[in-house]
TORKOL-4160 file (C-alpha; in steps of 0.2 Angstrom, whole numbers, padded with zeros to 4 digits, m for minus):
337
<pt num="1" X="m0021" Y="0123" Z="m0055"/>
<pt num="2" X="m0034" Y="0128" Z="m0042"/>
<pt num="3" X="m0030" Y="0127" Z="m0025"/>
<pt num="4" X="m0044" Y="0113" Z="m0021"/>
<pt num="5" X="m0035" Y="0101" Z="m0035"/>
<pt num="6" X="m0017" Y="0106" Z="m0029"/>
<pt num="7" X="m0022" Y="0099" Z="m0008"/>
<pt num="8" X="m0031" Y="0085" Z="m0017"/>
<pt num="9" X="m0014" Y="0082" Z="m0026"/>
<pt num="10" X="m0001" Y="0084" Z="m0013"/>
<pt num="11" X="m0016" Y="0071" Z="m0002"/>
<pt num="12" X="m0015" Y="0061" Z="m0016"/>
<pt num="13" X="0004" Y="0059" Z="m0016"/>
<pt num="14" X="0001" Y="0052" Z="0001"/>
<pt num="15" X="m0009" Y="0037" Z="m0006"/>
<pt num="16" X="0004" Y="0033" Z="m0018"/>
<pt num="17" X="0019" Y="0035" Z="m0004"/>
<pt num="18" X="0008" Y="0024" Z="0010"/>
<pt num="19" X="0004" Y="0010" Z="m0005"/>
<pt num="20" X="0021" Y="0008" Z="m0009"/>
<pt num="21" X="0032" Y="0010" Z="0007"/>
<pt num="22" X="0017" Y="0002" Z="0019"/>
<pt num="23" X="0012" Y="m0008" Z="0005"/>
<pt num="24" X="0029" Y="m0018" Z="0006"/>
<pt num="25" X="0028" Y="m0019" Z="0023"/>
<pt num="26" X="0009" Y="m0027" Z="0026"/>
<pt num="27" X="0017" Y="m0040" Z="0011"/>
<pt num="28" X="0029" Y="m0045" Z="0020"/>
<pt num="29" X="0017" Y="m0051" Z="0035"/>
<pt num="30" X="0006" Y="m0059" Z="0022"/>
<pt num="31" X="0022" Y="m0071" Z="0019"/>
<pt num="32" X="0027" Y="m0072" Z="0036"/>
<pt num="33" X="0010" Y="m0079" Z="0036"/>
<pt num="34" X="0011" Y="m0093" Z="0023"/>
<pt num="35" X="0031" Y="m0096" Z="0028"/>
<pt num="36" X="0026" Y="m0110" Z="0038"/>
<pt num="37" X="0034" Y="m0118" Z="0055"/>
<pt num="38" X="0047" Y="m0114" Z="0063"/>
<pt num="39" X="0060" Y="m0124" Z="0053"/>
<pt num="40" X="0056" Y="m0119" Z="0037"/>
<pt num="41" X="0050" Y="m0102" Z="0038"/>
<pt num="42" X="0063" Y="m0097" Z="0053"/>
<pt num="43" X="0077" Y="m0090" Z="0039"/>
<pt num="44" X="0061" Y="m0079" Z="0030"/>
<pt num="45" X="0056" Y="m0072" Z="0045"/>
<pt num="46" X="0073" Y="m0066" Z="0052"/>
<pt num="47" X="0077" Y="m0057" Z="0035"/>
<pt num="48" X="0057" Y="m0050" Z="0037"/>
<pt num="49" X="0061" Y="m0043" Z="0054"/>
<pt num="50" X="0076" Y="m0036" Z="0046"/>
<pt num="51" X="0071" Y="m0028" Z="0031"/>
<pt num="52" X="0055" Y="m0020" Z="0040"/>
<pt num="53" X="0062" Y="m0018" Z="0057"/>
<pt num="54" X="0068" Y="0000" Z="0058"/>
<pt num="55" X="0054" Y="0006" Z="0047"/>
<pt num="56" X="0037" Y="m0004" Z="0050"/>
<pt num="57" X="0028" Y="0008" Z="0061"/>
<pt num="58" X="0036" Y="0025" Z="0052"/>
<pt num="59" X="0027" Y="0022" Z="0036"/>
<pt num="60" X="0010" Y="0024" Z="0045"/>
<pt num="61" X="0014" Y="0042" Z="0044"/>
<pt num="62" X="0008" Y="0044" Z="0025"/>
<pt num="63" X="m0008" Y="0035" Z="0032"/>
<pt num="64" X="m0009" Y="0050" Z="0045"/>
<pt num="65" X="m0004" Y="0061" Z="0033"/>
<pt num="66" X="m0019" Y="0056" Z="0021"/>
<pt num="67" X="m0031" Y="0057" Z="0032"/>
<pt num="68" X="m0024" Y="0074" Z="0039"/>
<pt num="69" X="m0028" Y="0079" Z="0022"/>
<pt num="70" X="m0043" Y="0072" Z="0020"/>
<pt num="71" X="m0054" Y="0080" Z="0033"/>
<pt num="72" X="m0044" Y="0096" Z="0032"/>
<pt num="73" X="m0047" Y="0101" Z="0013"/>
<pt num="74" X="m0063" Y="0092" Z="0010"/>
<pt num="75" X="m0073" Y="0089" Z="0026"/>
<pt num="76" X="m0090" Y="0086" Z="0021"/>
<pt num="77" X="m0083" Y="0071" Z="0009"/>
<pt num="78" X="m0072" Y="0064" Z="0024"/>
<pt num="79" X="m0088" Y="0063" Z="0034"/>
<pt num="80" X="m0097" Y="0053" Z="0023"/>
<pt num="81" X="m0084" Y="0041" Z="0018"/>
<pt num="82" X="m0079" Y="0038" Z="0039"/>
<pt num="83" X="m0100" Y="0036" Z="0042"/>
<pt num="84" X="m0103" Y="0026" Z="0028"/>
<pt num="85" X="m0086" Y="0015" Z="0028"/>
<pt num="86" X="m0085" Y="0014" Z="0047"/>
<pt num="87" X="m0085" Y="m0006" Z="0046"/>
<pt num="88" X="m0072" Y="m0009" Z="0034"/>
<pt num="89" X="m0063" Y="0007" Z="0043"/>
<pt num="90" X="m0064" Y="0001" Z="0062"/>
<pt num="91" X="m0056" Y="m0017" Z="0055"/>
<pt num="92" X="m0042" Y="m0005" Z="0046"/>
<pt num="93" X="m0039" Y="0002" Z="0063"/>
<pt num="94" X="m0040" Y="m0013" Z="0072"/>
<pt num="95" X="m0028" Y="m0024" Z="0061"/>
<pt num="96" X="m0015" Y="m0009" Z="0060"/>
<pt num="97" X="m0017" Y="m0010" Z="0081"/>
<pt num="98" X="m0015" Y="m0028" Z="0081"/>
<pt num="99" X="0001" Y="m0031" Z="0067"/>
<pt num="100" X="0011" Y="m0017" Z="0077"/>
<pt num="101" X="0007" Y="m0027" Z="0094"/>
<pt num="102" X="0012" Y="m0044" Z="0087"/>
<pt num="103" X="0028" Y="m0038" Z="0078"/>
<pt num="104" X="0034" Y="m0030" Z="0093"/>
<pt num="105" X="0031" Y="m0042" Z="0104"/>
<pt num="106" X="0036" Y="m0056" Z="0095"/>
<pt num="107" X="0052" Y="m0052" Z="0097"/>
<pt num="108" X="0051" Y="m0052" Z="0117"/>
<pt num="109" X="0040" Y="m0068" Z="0119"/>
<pt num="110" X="0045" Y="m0080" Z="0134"/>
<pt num="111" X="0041" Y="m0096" Z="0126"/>
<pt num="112" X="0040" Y="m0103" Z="0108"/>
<pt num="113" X="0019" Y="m0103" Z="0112"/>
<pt num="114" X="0019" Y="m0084" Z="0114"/>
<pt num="115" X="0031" Y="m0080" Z="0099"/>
<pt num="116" X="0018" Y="m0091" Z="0089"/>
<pt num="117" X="0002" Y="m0081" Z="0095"/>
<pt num="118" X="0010" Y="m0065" Z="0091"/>
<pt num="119" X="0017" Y="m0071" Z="0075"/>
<pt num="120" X="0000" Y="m0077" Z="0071"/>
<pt num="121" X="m0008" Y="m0060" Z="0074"/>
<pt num="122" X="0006" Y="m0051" Z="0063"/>
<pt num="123" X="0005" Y="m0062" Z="0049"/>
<pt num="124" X="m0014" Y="m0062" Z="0051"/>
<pt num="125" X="m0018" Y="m0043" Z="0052"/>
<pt num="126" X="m0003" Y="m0039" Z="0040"/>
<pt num="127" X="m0019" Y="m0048" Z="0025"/>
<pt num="128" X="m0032" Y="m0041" Z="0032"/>
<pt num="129" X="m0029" Y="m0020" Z="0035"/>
<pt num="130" X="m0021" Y="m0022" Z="0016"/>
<pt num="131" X="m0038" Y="m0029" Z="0010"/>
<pt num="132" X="m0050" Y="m0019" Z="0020"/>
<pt num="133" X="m0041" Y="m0003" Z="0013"/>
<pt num="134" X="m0042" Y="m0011" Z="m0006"/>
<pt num="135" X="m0061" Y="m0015" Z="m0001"/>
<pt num="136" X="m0063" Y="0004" Z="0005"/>
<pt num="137" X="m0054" Y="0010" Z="m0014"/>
<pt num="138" X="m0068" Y="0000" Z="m0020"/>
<pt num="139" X="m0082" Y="0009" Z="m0013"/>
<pt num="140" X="m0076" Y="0026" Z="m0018"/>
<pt num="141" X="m0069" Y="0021" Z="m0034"/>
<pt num="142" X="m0089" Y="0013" Z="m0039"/>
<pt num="143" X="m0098" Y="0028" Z="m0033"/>
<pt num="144" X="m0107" Y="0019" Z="m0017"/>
<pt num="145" X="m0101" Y="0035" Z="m0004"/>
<pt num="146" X="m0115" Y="0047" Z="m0008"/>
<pt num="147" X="m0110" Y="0064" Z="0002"/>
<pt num="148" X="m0128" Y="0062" Z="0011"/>
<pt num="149" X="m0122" Y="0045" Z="0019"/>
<pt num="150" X="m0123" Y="0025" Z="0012"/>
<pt num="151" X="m0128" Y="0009" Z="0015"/>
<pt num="152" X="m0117" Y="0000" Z="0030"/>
<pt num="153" X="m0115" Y="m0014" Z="0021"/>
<pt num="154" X="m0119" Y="m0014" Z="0001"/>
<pt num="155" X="m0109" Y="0001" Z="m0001"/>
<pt num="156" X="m0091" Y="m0008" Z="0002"/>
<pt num="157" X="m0096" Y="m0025" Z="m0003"/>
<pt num="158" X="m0098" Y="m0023" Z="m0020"/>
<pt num="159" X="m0087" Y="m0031" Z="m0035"/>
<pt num="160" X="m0076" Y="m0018" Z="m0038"/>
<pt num="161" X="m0073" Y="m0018" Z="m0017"/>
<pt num="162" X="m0068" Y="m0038" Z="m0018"/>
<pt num="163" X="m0057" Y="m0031" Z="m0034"/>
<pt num="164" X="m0049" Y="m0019" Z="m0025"/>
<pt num="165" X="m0047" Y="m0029" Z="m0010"/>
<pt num="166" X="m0039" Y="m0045" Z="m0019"/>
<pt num="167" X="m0028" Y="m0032" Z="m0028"/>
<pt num="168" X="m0022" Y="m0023" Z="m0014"/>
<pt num="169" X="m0016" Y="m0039" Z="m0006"/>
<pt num="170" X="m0007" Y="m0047" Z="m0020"/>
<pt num="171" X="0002" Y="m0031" Z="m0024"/>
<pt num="172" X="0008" Y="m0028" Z="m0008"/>
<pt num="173" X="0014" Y="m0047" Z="m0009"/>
<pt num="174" X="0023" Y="m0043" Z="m0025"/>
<pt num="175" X="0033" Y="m0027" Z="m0018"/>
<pt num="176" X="0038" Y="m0037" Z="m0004"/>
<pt num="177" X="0044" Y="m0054" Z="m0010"/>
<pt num="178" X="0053" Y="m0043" Z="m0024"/>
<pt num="179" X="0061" Y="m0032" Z="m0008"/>
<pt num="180" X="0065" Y="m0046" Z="0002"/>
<pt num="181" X="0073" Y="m0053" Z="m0014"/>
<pt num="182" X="0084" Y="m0040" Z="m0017"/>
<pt num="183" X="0087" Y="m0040" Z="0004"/>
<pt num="184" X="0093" Y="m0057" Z="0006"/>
<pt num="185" X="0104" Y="m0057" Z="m0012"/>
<pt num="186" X="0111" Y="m0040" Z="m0006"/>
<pt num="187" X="0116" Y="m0049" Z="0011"/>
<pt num="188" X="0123" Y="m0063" Z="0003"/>
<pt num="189" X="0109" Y="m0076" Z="0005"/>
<pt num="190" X="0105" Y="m0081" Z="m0011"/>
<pt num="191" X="0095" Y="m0097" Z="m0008"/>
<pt num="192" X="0084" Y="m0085" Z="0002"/>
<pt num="193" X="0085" Y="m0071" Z="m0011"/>
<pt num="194" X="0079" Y="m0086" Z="m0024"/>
<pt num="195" X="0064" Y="m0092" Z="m0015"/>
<pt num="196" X="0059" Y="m0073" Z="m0012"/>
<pt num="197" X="0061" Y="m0071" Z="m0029"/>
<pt num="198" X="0050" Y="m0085" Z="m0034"/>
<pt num="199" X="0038" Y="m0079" Z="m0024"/>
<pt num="200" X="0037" Y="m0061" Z="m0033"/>
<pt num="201" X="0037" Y="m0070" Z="m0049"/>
<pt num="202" X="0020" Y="m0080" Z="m0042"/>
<pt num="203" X="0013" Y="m0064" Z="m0034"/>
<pt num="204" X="0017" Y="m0053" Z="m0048"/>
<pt num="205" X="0007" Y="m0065" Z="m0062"/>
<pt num="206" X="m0008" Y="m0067" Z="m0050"/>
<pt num="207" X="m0008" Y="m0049" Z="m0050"/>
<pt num="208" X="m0010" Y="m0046" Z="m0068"/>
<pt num="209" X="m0020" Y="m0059" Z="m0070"/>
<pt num="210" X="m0033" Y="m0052" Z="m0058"/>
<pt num="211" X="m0031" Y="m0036" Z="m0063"/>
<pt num="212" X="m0034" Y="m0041" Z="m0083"/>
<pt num="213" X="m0051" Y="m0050" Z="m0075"/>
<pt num="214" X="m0057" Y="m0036" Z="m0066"/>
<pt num="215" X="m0059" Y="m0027" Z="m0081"/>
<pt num="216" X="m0079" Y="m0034" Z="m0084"/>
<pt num="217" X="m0084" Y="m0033" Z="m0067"/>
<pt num="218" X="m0077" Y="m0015" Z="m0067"/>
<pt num="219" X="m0083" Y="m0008" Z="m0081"/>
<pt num="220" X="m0101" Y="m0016" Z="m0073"/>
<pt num="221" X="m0103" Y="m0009" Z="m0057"/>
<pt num="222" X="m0091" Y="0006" Z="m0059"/>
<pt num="223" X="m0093" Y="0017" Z="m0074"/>
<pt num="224" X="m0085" Y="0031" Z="m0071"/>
<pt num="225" X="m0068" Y="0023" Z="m0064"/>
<pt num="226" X="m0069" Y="0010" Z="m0080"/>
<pt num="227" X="m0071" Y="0028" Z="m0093"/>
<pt num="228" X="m0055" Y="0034" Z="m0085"/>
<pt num="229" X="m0047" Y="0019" Z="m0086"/>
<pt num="230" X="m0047" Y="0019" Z="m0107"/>
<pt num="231" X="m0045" Y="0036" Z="m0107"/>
<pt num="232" X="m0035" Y="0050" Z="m0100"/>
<pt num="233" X="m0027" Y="0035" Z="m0086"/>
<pt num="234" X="m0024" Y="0025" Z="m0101"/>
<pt num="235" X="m0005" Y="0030" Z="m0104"/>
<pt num="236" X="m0002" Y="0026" Z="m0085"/>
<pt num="237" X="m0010" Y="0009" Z="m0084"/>
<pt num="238" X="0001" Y="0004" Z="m0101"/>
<pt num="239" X="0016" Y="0011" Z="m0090"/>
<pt num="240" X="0010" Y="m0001" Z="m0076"/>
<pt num="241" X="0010" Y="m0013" Z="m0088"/>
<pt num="242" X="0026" Y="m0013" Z="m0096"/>
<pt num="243" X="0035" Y="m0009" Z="m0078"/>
<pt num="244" X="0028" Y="m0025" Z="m0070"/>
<pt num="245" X="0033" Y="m0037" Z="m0087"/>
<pt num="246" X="0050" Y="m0029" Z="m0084"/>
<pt num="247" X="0050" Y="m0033" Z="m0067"/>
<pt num="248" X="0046" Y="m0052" Z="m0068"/>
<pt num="249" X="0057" Y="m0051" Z="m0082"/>
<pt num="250" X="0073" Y="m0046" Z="m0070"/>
<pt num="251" X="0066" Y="m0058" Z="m0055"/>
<pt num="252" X="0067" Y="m0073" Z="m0068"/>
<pt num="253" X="0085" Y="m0067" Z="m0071"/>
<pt num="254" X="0087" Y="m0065" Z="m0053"/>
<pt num="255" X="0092" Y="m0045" Z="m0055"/>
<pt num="256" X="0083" Y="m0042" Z="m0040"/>
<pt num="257" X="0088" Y="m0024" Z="m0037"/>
<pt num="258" X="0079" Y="m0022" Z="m0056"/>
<pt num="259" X="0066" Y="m0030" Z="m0052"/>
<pt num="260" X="0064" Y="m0018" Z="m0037"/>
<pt num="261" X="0062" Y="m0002" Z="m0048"/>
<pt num="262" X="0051" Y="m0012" Z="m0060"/>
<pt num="263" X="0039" Y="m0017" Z="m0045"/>
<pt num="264" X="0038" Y="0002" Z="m0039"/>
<pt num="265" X="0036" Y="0010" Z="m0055"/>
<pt num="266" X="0021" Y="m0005" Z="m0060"/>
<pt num="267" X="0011" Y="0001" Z="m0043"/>
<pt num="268" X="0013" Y="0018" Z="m0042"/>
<pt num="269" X="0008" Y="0018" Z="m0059"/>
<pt num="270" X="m0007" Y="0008" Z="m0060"/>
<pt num="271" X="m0013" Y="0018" Z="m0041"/>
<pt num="272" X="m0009" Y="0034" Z="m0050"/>
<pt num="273" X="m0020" Y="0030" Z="m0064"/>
<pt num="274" X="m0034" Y="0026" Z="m0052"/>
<pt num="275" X="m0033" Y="0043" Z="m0047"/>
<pt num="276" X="m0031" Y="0051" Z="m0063"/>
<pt num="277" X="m0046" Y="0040" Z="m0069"/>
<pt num="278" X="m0055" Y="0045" Z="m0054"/>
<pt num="279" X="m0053" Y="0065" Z="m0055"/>
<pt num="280" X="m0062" Y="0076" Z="m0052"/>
<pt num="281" X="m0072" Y="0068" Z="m0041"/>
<pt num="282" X="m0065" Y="0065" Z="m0023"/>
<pt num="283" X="m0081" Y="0054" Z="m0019"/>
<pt num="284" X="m0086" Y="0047" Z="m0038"/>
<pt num="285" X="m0100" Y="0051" Z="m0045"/>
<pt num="286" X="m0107" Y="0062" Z="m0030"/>
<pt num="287" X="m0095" Y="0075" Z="m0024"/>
<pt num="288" X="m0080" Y="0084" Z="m0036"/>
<pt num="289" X="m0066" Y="0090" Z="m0029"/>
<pt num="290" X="m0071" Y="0110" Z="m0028"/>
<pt num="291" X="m0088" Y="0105" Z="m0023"/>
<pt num="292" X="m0083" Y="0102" Z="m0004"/>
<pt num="293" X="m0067" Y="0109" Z="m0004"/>
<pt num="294" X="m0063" Y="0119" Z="0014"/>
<pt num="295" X="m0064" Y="0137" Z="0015"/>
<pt num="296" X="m0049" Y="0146" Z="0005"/>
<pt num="297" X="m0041" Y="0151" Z="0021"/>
<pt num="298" X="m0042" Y="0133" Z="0028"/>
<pt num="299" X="m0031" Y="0126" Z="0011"/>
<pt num="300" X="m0019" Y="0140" Z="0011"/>
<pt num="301" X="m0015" Y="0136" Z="0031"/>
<pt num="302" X="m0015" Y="0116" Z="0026"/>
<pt num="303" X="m0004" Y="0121" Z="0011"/>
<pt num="304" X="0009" Y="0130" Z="0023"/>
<pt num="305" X="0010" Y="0117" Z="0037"/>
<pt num="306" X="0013" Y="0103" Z="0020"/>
<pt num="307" X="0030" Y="0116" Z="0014"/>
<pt num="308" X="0035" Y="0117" Z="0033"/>
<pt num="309" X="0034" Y="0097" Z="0034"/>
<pt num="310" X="0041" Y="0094" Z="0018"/>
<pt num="311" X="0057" Y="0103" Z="0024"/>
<pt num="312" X="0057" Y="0094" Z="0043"/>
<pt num="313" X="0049" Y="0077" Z="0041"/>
<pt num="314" X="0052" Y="0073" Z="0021"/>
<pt num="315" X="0072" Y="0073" Z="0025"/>
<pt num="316" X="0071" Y="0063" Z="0041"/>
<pt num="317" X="0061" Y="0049" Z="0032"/>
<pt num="318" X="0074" Y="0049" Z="0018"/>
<pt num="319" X="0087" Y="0049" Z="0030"/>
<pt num="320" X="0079" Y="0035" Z="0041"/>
<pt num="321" X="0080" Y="0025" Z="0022"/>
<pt num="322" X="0097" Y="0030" Z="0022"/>
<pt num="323" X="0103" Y="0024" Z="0037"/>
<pt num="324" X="0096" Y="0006" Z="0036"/>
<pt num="325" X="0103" Y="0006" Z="0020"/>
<pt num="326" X="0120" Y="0008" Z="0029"/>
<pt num="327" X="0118" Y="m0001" Z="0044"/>
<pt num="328" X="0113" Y="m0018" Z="0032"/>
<pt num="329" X="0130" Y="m0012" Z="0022"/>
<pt num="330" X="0140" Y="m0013" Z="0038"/>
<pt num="331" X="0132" Y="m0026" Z="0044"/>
<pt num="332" X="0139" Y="m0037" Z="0028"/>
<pt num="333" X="0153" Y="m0030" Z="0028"/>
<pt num="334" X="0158" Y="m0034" Z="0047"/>
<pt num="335" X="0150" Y="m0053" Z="0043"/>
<pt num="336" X="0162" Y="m0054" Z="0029"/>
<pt num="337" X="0177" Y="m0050" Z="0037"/>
């Protein structure tokens, strides 16, 4: 492997990590969202704040991480997918702003009003940033970031943007009704754990469906993505596949900590095999990967600071996930008793 596909790997495992981890998060917001008043969706909301609490804003480090990458390894391409995608960008930024503010100070509101405005401004911005990043997949996956610079407007407002876009917001949906599920029947709430579970199973059809749709509109307007797709991607999104059957499967069942594994495996697959589809090319169709590629001594430095972070940062995220794992364990087991 050359040393231009190994940084747009390791990058690329950053996508994967920040659709998952983050992906479950911004889900949660879009059902806070549709949870409704305070009566009926108080019980939801609790067990959102307590599942995503102690690690809401600590998934944004794969987002840093990506970008990190991104300007590092392959400049001229960062460039003119920041110049051309500034739009759908600056209302990434700005939703990302807004969802941290409402969730933090929700939770320190001094009347019911307050609570409600920064409720709405999580929920709200927890739909949109997922769906401007799926709209910005879009772009790049159907070839409308030429290097030189694009359009402001037609290059992320295509088909396969609004795909990508719906896509990203249903998924995340899935992951996090399927994790909420498995939070609230692990805590002993299984009404809860149902109607999260319900949920998944609604998301998680809506998702295949769209995705079974898109395939016209794709193989339209993005060549290049569509060829991948049916060929060397084609394993992965047949992994994808099976993953998410066997997940609504378990969430019928209501084997919620199944389903969980099922969910992953179905979305890391299916944005894996957009990569692999998408490869070489780190902007389709206009720039491969070892055509703007850093200078040599730019991706060895960027390939040591990764080693040094993967022994410092890699095991405190792990070990942030393992202790909320054990506070929530402790926290049933003191309830219990």
């Amino acid at each position: 492997m050359k040393l231009a596909d190994l940084c747009a790997a390791l990058m690329f495992f950053g996508v994967v990590a920040y659709a998952i981890f983050a992906g479950a998060d911004f889900g949660s917001g879009v059902w806070d969202l549709l949870a409704g008043n305070a009566d009926r969706g108080g019980e939801l909301r609790a067990q959102i704040d307590e599942s995503i609490g102690p690690v809401w804003e600590a998934n944004h480090v794969w987002l840093i991480y990506v970008l990190v990458f991104m300007w590092t390894a392959f400049p001229t391409a960062f460039a003119a997918m920041i110049t051309t995608l500034f739009i759908p960008f600056m209302f990434v930024a700005l939703g990302i702003v807004i969802r941290g503010s409402g969730f933090a100070f929700r939770k320190f509101a001094a009347t019911m009003t307050q609570a409600r405005l920064y409720g709405v401004a999580f929920a709200a911005s927890s739909l949109i940033t997922p769906f401007f990043l799926g709209m910005i997949a879009g772009a790049i996956a159907a070839g409308r970031v030429p290097l030189t610079g694009g359009d402001l407007w037609s290059s992320w407002t295509g088909p396969t943007s609004w795909i990508g876009g719906v896509l990203a917001v249903l998924t995340c949906s899935f992951l996090a009704a399927t994790f909420l599920a498995a939070d609230a029947a692990r805590g002993g709430n299984h009404a809860l754990g149902a109607q999260c579970g319900r949920k998944a199973l609604v998301s998680g059809v809506l998702s295949g469906a769209v995705a079974m749709i898109a395939i016209l509109p794709i193989e339209r307007d993005a060549n290049t993505l569509a060829d991948g797709l049916q060929g060397r991607a084609a394993p992965l999104v047949v992994v994808s596949a099976i993953a998410g059957l066997f997940a609504l499967w378990r969430l019928r069942l209501q084997r919620y900590a199944r389903a969980r594994v099922g969910a992953v495996i179905a979305v890391a697959s299916v944005v894996i095999g957009w990569g692999v589809a998408q490869y070489p090319w780190v902007l389709v169709d206009h720039a491969k990967i070892a055509d703007v590629a850093g200078a040599r001594p730019t991706l060895v430095g960027l390939l040591i600071v990764f080693a040094i972070a993967a022994v410092t940062a890699v095991p405190s995220m792990v070990w942030l996930y393992l202790l909320v794992n054990r506070r929530e364990s402790d926290h049933r087991i003191t309830g219990s008793s």
